[in-house]
C-alpha positions as semicolon CSV with decimal commas, in nm:
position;residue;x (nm);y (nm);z (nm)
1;X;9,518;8,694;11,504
2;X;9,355;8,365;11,355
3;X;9,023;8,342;11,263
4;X;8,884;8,050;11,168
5;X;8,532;7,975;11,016
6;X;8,281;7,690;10,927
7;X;8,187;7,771;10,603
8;X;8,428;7,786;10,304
9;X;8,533;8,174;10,240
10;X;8,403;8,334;9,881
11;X;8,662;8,299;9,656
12;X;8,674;8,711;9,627
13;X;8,936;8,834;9,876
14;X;8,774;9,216;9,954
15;X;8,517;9,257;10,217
16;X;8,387;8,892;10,275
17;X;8,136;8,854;10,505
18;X;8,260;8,500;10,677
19;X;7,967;8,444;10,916
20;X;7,983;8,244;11,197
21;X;8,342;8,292;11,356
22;X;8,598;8,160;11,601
23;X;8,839;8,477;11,670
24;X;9,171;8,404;11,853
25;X;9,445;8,626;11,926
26;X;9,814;8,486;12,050
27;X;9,577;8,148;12,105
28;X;9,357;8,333;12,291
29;X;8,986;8,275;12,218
30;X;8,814;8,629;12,235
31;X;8,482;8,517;12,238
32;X;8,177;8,475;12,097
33;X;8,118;8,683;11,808
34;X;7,756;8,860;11,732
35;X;7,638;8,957;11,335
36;X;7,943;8,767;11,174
37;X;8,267;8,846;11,096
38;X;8,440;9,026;10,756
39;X;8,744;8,986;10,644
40;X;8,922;9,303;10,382
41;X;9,259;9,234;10,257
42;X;9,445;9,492;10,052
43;X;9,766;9,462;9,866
44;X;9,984;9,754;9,828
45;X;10,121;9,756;9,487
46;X;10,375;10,029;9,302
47;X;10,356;10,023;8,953
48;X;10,666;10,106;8,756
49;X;10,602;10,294;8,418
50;X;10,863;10,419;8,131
51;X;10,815;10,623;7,838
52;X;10,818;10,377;7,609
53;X;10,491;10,241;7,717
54;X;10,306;10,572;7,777
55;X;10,049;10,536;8,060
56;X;10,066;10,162;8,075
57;X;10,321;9,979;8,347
58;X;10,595;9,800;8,248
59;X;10,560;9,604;8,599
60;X;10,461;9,626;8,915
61;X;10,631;9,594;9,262
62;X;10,385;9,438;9,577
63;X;10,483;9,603;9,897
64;X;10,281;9,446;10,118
65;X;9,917;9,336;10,280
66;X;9,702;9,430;10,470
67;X;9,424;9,238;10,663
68;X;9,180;9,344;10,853
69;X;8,918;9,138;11,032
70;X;8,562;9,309;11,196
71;X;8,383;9,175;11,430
72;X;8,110;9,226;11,739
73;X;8,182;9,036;12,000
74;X;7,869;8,942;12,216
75;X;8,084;8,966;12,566
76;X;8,402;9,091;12,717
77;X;8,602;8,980;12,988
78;X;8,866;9,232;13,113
79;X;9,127;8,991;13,143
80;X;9,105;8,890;12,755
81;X;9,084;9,270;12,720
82;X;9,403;9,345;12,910
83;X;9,602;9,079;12,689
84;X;9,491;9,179;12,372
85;X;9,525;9,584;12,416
86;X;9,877;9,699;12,396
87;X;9,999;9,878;12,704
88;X;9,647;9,782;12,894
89;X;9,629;9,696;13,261
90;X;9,373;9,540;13,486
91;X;9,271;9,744;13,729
């Protein structure tokens, strides 16, 4: 999914409200988008701790992100819905 927007992003990465918004999925342009858009990204992180340091990690190990992008779209078109939706057919 790619969204891109016309104002620079906050320089905080957790729930940033992005405004107006151009969503695209597999270059597929979903639409126009209603209230904004807000981006949350979440790292995963495991944090490695020994005795010697009591309660404090000696390091820590990033398993992964996580990205999540929320938006209202202002229209549908079942044929952008069908694409986008795993396993979903037109009827």
């Amino acid at each position: 999914m790619t969204v891109s927007f016309r104002q620079k992003p906050m320089s905080s990465i957790q729930n940033v409200r992005l405004g107006v918004c151009n969503v695209t999925y597999n270059e597929v342009d979903l639409g126009h988008t209603n209230g904004g858009c807000e981006l949350t990204i979440k790292n995963e992180v495991t944090e490695v701790n020994v005795d010697a340091y009591g309660i404090t990690p000696m390091k820590a190990y990033h398993k992964g992100t996580q990205v999540e992008v929320k938006a209202t779209f202002s229209e549908y078109q079942y044929d952008i819905l069908a694409e986008i939706i795993n396993g979903a057919a037109k009827i």
